[in-house]
C-alpha positions as CSV (number, residue, x, y, z in Angstrom):
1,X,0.0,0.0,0.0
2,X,1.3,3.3,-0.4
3,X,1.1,6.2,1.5
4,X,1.8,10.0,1.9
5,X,2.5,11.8,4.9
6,X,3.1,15.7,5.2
7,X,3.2,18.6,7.9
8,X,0.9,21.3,7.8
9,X,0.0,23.8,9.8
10,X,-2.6,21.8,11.8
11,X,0.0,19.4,12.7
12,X,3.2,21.1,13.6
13,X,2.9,20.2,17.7
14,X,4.0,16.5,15.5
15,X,6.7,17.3,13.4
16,X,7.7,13.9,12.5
17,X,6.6,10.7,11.3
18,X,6.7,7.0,11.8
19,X,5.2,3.8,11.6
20,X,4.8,1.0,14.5
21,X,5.7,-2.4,13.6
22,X,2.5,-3.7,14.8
23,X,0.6,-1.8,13.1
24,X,-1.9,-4.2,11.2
25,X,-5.2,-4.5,8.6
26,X,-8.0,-5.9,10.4
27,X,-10.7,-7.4,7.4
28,X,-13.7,-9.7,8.5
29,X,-11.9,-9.8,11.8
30,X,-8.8,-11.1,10.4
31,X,-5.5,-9.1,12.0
32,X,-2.6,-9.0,9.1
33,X,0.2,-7.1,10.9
34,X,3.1,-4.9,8.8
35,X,5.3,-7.3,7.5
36,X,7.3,-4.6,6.1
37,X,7.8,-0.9,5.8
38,X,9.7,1.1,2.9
39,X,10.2,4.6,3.1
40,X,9.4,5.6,6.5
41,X,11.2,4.3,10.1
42,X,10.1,2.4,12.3
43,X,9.1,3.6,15.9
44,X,10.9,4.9,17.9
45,X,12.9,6.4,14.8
46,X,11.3,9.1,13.2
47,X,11.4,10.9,9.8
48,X,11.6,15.1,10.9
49,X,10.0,17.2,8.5
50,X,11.9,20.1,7.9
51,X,9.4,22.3,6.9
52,X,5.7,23.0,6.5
53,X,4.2,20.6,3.5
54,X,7.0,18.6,3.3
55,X,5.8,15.5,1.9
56,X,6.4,11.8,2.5
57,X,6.0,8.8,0.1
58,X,6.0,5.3,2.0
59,X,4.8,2.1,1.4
60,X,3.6,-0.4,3.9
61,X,3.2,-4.2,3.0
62,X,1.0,-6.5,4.6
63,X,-0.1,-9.9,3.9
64,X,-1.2,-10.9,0.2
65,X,-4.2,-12.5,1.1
66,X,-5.7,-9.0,2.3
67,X,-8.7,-8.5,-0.3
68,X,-8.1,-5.0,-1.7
69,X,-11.5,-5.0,-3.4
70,X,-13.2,-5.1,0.2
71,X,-13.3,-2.9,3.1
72,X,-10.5,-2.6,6.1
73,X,-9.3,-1.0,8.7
74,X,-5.9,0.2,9.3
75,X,-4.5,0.4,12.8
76,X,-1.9,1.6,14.5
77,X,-1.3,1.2,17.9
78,X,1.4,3.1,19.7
79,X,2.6,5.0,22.8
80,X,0.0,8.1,23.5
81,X,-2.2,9.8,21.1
82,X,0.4,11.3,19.2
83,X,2.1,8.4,18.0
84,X,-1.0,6.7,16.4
85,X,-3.5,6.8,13.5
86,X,-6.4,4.8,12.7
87,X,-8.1,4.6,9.1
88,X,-11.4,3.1,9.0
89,X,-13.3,1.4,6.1
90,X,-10.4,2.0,3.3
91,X,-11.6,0.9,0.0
92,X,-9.9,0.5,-3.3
């Protein structure tokens, strides 16, 4: 899957960006955790933007046996609010 993360003004108390490595697709409640991540470190590095609208281009990879054509969730647990993200009912 790819991604893109990027600072903006309603961000910048989180200047940075990561990725857990348990973050995982939940389908039909079937967990498929990150297998790998490209692009983006892994918690507790982190990628610093250095400046407002910086952009960055990741991808995440999961099992294959995820069904793209359906629904998911994507979740991300970490250590506080700031250091997760949740995306709900992703479709192709």
């Amino acid at each position: 899957m790819d991604f893109t993360a990027f600072s903006s003004k309603e961000y910048s108390s989180v200047p940075w960006v990561n990725i857990n490595s348990n973050a995982y697709i939940i389908q039909n409640g079937i967990k498929y955790y990150l297998k790998k991540a490209e692009g983006i470190p892994l918690s507790p590095n982190m990628h610093y933007f250095s400046n407002i609208n910086e952009r960055l281009s990741f991808k995440l990879f999961f099992d294959k046996s995820v069904n793209l054509n359906a629904t998911f969730d994507l979740i991300e647990t970490g250590y506080g609010p700031a250091t997760t993200f949740n995306f709900y009912y992703i479709s192709k």
